[in-house]
N, CA, C and O of each residue as an XYZ file, in Angstrom:
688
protein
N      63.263     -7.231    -19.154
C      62.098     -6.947    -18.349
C      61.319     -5.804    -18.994
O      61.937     -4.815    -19.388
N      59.921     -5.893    -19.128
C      59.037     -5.228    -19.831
C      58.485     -4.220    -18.868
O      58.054     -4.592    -17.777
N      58.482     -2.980    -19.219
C      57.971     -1.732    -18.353
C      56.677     -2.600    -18.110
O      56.174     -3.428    -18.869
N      56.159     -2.092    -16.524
C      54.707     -2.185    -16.886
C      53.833     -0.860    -17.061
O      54.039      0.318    -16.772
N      52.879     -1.477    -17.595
C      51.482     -0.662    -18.210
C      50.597     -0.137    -17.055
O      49.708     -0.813    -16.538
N      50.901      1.065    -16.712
C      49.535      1.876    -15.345
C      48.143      1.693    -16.113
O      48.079      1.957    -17.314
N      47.053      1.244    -15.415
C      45.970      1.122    -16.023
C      45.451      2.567    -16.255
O      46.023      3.466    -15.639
N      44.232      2.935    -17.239
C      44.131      4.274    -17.430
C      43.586      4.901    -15.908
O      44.026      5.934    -15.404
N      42.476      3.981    -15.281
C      42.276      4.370    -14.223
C      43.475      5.118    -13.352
O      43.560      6.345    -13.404
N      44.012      4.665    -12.886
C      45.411      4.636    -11.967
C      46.104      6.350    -12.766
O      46.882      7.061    -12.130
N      45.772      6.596    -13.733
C      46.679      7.805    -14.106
C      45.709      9.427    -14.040
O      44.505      9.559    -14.260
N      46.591     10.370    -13.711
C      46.062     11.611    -13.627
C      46.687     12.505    -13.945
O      47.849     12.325    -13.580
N      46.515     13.733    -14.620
C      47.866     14.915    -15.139
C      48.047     15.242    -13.880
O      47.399     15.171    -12.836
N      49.617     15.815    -14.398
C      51.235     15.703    -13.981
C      50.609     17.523    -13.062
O      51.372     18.059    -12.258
N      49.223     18.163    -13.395
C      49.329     19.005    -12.978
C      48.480     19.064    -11.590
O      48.382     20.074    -10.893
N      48.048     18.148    -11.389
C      47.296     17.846    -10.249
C      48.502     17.737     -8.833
O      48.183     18.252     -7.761
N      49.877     17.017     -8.990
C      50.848     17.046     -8.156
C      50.852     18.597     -7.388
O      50.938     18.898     -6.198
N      50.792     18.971     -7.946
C      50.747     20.294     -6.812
C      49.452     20.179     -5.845
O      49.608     20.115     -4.625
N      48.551     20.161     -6.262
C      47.509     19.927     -5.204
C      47.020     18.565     -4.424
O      46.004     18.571     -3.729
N      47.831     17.406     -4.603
C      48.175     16.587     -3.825
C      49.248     17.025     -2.999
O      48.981     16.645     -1.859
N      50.418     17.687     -3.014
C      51.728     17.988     -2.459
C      51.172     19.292     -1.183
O      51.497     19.291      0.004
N      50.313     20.267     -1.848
C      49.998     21.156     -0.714
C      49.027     20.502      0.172
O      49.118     20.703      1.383
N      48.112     19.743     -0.299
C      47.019     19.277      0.807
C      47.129     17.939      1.715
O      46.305     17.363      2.426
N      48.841     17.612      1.314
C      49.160     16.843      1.830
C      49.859     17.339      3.142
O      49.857     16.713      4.202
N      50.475     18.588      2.914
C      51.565     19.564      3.741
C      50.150     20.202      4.584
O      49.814     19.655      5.634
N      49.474     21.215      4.124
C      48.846     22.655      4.353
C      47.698     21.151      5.040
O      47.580     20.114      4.386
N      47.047     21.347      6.290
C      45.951     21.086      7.121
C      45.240     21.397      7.294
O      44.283     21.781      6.621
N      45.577     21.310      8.828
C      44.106     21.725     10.207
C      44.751     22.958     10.770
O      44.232     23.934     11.312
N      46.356     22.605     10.443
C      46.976     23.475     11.291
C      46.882     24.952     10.459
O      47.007     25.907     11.226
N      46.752     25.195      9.524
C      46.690     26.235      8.534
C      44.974     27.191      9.195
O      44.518     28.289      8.877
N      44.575     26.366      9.960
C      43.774     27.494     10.834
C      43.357     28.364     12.102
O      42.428     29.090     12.456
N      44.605     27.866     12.600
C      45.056     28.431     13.898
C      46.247     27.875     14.446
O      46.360     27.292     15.524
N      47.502     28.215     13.229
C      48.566     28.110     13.718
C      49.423     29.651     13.638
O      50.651     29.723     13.672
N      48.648     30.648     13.545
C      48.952     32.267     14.095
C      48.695     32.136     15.701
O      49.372     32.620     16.608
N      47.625     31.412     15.777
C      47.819     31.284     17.356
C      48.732     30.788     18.392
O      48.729     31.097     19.584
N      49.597     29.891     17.711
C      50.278     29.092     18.395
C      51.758     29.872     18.432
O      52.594     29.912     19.335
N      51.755     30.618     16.790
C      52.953     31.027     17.169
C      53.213     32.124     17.755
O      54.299     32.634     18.031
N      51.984     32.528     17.965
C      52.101     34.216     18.462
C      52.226     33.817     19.828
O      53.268     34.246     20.324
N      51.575     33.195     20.544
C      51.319     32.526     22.196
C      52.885     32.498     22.362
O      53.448     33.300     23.107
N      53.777     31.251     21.419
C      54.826     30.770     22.250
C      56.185     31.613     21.910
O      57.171     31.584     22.647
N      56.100     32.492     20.497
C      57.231     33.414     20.035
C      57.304     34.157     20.102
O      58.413     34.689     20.063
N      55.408     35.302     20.371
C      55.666     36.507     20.246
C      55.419     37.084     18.938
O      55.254     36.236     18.060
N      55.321     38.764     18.425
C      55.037     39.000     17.484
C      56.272     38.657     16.513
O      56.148     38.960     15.326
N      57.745     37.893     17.058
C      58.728     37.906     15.727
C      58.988     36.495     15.476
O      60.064     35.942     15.246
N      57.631     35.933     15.575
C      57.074     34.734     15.516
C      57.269     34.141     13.778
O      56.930     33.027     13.377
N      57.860     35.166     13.010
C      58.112     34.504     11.664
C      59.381     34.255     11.435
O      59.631     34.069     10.244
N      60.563     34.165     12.399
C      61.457     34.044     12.132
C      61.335     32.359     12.588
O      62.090     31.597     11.984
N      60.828     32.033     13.161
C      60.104     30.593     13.663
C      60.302     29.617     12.462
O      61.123     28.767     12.117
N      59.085     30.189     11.974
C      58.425     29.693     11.042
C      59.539     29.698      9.487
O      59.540     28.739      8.716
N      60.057     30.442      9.356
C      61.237     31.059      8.523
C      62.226     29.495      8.328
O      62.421     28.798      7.332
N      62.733     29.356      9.854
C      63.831     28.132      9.941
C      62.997     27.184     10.451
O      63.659     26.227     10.855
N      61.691     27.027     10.623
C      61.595     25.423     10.687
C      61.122     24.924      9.380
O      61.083     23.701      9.246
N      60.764     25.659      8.416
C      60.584     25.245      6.951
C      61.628     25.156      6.248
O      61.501     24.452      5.246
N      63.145     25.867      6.505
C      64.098     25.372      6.029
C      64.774     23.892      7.012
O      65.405     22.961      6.511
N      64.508     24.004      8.104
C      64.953     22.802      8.784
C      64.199     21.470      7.692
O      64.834     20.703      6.969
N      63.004     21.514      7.835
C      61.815     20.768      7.135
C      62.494     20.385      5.784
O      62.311     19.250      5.345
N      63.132     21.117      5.226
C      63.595     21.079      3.970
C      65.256     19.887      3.749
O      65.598     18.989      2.979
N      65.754     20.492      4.751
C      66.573     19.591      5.001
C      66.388     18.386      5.179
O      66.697     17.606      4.278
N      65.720     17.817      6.643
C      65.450     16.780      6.774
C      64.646     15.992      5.995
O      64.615     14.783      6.223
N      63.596     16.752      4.589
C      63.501     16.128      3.623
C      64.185     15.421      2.671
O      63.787     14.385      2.139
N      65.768     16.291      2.346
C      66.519     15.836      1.663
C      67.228     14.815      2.179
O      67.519     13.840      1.486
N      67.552     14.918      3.342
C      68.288     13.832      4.110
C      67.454     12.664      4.435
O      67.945     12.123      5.426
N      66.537     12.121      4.080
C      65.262     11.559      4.402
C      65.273     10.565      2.481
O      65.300      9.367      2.197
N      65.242     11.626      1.757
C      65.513     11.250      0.200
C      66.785     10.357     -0.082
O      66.909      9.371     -0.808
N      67.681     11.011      0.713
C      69.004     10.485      0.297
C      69.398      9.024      1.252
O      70.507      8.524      1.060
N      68.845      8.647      1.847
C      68.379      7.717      2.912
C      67.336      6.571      1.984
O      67.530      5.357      2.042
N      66.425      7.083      1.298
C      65.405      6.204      0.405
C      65.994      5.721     -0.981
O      65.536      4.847     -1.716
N      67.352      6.660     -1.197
C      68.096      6.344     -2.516
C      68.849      4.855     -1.894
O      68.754      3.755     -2.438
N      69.543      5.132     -0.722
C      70.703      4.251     -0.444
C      70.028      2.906     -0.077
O      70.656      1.848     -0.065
N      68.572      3.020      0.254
C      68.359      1.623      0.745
C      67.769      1.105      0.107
O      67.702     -0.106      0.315
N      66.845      1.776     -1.251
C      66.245      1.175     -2.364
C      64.751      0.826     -1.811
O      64.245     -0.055     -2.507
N      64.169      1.130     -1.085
C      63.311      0.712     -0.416
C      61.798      1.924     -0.030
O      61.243      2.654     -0.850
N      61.524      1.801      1.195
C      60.849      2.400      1.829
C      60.862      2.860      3.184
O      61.472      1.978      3.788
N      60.637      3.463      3.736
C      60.769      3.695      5.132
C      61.038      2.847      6.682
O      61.823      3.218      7.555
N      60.240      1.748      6.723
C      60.480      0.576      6.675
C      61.952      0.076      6.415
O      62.822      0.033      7.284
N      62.093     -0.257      5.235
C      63.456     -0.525      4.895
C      64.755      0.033      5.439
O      65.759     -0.659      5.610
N      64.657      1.556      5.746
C      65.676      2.232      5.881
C      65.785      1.659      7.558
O      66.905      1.283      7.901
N      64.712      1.589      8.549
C      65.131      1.127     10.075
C      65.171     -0.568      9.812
O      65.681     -1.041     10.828
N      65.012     -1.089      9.358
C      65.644     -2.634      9.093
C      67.180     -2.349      8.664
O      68.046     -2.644      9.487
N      67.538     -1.832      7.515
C      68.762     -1.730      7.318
C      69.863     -0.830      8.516
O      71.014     -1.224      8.705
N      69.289      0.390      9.237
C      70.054      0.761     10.128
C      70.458     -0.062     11.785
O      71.474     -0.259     12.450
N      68.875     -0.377     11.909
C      68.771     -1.036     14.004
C      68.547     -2.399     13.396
O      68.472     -3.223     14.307
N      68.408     -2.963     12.185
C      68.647     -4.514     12.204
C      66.586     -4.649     11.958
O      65.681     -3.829     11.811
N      66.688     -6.226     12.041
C      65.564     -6.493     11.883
C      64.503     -6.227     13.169
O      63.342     -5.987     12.837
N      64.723     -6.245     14.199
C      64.346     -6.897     15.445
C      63.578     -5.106     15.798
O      62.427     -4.677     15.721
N      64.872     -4.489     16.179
C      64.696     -3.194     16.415
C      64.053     -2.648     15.371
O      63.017     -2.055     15.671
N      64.455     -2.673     13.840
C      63.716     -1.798     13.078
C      62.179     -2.093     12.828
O      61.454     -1.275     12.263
N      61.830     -3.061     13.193
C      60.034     -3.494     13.741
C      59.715     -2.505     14.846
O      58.826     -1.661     14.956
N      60.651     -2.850     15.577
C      59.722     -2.491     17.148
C      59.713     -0.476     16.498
O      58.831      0.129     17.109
N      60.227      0.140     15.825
C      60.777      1.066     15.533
C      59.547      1.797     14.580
O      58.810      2.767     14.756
N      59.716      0.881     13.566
C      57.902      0.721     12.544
C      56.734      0.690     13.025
O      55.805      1.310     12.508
N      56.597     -0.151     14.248
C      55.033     -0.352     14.982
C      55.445      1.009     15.566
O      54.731      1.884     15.076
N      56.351      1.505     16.447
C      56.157      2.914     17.270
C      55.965      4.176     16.635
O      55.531      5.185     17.190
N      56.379      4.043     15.200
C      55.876      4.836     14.164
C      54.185      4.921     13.827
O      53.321      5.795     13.902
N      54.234      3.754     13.491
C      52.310      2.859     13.084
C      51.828      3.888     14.399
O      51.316      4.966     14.097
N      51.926      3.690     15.215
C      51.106      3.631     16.284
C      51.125      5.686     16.741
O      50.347      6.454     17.308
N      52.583      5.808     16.036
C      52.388      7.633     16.566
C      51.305      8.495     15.176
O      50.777      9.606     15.115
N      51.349      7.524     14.399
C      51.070      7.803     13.038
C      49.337      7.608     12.949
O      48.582      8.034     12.075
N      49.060      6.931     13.993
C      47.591      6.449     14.350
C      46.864      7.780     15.187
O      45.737      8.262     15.077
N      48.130      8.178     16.146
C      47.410      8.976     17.371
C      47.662     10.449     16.957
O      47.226     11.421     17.574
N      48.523     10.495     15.682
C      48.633     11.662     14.747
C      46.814     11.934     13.971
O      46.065     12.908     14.048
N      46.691     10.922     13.444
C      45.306     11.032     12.585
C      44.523     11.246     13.347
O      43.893     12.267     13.070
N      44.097     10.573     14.590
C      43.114     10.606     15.745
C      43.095     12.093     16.065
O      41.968     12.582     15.990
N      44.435     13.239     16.529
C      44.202     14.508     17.102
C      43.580     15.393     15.960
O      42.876     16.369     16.224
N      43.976     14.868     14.250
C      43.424     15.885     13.408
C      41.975     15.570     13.112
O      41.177     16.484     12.906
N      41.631     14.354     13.087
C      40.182     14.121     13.800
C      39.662     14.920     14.175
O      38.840     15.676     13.657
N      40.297     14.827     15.652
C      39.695     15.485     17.237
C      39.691     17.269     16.565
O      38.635     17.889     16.692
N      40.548     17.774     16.081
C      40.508     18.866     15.888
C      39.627     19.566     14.754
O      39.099     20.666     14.912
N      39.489     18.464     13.087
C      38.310     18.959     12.554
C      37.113     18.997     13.399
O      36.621     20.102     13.629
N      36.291     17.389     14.154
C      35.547     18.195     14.992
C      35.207     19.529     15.592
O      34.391     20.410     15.320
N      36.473     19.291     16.846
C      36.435     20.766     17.200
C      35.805     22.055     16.334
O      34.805     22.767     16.421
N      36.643     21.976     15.696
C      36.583     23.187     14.465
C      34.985     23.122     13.681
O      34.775     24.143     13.026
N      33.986     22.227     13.649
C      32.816     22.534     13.078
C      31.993     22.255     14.602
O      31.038     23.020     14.736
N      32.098     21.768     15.191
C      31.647     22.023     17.094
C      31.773     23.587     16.833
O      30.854     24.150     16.237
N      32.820     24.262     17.236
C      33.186     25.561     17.333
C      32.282     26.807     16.587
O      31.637     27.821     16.850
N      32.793     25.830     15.302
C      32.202     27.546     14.638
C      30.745     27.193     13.813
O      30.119     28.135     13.327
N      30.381     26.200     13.715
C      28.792     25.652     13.095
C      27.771     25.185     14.275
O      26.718     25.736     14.596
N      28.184     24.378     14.661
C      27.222     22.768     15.394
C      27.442     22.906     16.362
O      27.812     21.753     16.586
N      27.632     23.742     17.922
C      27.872     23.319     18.722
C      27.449     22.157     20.190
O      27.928     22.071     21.320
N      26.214     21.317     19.399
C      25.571     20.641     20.372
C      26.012     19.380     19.399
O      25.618     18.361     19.966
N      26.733     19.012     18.048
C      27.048     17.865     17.644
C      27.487     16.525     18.103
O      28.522     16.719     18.741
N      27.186     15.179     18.089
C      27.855     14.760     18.623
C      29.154     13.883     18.101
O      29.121     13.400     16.969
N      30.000     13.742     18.734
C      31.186     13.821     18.030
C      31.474     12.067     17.574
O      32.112     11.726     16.579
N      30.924     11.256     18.429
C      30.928      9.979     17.899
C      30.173     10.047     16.603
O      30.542      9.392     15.628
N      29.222     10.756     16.581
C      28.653     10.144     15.121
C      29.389     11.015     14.198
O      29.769     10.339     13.242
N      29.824     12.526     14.075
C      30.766     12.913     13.223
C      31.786     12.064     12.557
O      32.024     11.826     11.373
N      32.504     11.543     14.082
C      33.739     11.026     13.490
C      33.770      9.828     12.189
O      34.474      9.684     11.189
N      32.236      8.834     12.986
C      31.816      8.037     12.119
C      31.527      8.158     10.812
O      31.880      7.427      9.887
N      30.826      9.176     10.794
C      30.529     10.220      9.611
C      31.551      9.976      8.935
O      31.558      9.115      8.056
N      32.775     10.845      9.307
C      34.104     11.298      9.092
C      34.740     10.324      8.186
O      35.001     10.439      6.988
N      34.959      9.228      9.090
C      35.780      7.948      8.907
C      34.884      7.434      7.640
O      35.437      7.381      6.541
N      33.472      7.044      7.770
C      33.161      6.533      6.439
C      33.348      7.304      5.308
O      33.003      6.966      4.176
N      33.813      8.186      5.566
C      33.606      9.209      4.038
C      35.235      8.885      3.537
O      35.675      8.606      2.422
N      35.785      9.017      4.602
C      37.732      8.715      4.109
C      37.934      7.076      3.383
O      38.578      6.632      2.433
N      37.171      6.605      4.225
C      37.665      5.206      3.571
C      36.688      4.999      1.895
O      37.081      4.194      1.051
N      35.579      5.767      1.707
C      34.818      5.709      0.713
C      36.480      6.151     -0.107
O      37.035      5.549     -1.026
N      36.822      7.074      0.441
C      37.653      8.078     -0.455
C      38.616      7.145     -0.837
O      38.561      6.697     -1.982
N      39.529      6.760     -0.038
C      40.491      6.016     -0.159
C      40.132      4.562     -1.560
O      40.765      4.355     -2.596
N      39.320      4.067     -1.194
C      38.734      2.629     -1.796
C      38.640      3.366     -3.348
O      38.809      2.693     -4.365
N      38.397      4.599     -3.385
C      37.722      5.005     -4.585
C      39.117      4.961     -5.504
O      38.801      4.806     -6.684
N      40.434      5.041     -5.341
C      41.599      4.786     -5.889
C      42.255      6.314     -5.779
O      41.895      7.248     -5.063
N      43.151      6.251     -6.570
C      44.395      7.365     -6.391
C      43.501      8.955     -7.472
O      43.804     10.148     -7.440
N      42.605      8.377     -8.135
C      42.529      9.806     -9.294
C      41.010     10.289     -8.065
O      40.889     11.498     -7.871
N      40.287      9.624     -7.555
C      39.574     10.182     -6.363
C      40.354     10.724     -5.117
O      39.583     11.497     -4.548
N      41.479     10.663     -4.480
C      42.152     11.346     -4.099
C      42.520     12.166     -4.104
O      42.558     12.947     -3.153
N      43.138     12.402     -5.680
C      43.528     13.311     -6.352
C      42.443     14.642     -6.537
O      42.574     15.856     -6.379
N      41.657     14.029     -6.828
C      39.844     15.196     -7.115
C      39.749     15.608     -5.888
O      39.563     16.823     -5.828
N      39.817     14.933     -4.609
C      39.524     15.898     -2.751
C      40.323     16.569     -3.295
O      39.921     17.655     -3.712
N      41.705     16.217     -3.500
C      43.122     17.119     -2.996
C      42.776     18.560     -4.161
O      43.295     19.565     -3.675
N      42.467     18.696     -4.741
C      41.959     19.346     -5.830
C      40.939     20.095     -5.351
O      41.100     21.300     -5.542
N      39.573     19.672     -4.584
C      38.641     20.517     -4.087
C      39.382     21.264     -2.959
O      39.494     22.468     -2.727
N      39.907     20.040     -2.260
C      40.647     20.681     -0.913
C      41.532     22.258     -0.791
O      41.696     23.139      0.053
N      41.832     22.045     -1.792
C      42.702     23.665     -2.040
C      42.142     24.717     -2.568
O      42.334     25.923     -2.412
N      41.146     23.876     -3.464
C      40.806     25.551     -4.325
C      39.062     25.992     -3.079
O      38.906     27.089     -2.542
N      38.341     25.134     -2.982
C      37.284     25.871     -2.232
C      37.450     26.503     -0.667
O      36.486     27.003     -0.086
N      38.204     26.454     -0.328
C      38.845     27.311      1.375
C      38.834     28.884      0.501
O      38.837     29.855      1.257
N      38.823     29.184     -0.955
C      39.826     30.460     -0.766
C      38.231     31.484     -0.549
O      38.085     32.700     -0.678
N      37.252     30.454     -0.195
C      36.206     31.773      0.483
C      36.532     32.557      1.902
O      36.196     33.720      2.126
N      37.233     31.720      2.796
C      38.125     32.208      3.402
C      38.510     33.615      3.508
O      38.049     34.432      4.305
N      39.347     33.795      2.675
C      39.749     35.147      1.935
C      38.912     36.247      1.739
O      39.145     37.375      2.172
N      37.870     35.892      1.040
C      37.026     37.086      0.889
C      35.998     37.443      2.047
O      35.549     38.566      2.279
N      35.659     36.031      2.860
C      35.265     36.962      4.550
C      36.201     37.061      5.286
O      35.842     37.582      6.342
N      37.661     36.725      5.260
C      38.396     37.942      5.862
C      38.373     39.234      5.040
O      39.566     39.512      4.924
N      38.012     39.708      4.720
C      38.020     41.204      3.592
C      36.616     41.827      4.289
O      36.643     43.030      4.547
N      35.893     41.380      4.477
C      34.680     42.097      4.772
C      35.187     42.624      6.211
O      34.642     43.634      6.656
N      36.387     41.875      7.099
C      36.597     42.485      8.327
C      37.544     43.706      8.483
O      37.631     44.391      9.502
N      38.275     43.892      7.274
C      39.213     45.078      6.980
C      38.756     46.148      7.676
O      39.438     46.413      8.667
N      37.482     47.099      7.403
C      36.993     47.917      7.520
C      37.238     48.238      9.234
O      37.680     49.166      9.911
N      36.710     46.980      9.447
C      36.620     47.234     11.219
C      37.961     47.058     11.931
O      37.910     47.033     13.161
N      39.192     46.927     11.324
C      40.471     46.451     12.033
C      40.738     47.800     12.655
O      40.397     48.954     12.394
N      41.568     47.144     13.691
C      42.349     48.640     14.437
C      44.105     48.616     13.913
O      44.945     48.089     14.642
N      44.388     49.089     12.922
C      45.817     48.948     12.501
C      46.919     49.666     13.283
O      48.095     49.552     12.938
């Protein structure tokens, strides 16, 4: 059996993986998730955060070692454990949390340019907006992906420098 040949399209340096891997991880939530943890932990709210990224880590590996044994895909692994029948009904309840997952980060970029830009926007046509621009993205193949995931990380770090202009005024 003859390797196959990735078309040139289809390929991108090996150094771009990092910025697919963080902008796949790092979100919506990366802008007001100090809020959440301070609300429900308190200020020793990093010990939180501390063990659910090693939890995260785990259940990655155990998740890997699960994709080794079944040769497959995700999918595969609940067919091979609950059988055929169950590991469907198991896949669609996934599909479907995996649907109403995308829908809240939706709902929440909105929010987030409602909030701090547009606040009379309306959100049906955003989303529309929204949605045509992802699927442009998507259709465009894996090295256009790769180029968001690439903008996606490096242009936020203005971020940074207007938090700096607020230094001055903090109460430490």
């Amino acid at each position: 059996m003859q390797p196959q040949t990735v078309p040139e399209s289809q390929k991108f340096s090996p150094y771009f993986i990092f910025y697919v891997i963080v902008t796949m991880q790092v979100g919506i939530g990366l802008l007001d998730f100090e809020k959440h943890v301070a609300k429900f932990a308190g200020y020793d709210g990093w010990q939180a955060v501390i063990l659910s990224g090693l939890t995260t880590n785990v259940v990655m590996w155990l998740m890997i070692k699960q994709l080794e044994m079944v040769q497959g895909d995700f999918c595969d692994i609940h067919w091979s454990v609950f059988g055929k029948r169950v590991g469907s009904l198991l896949n669609i309840l996934f599909a479907i949390y995996y649907l109403w997952y995308a829908i809240t980060v939706l709902r929440n970029y909105i929010e987030i340019v409602q909030v701090w830009m547009f606040p009379d926007l309306s959100t049906f046509w955003f989303a529309s907006g929204y949605l045509l621009l992802c699927i442009y993205i998507i259709l465009g193949g894996i090295r256009t992906l790769v180029g968001i995931s690439f903008f996606a990380f490096t242009l936020p770090f203005y971020i940074i420098f207007i938090q700096g202009f607020t230094i001055p005024f903090a109460d430490f």
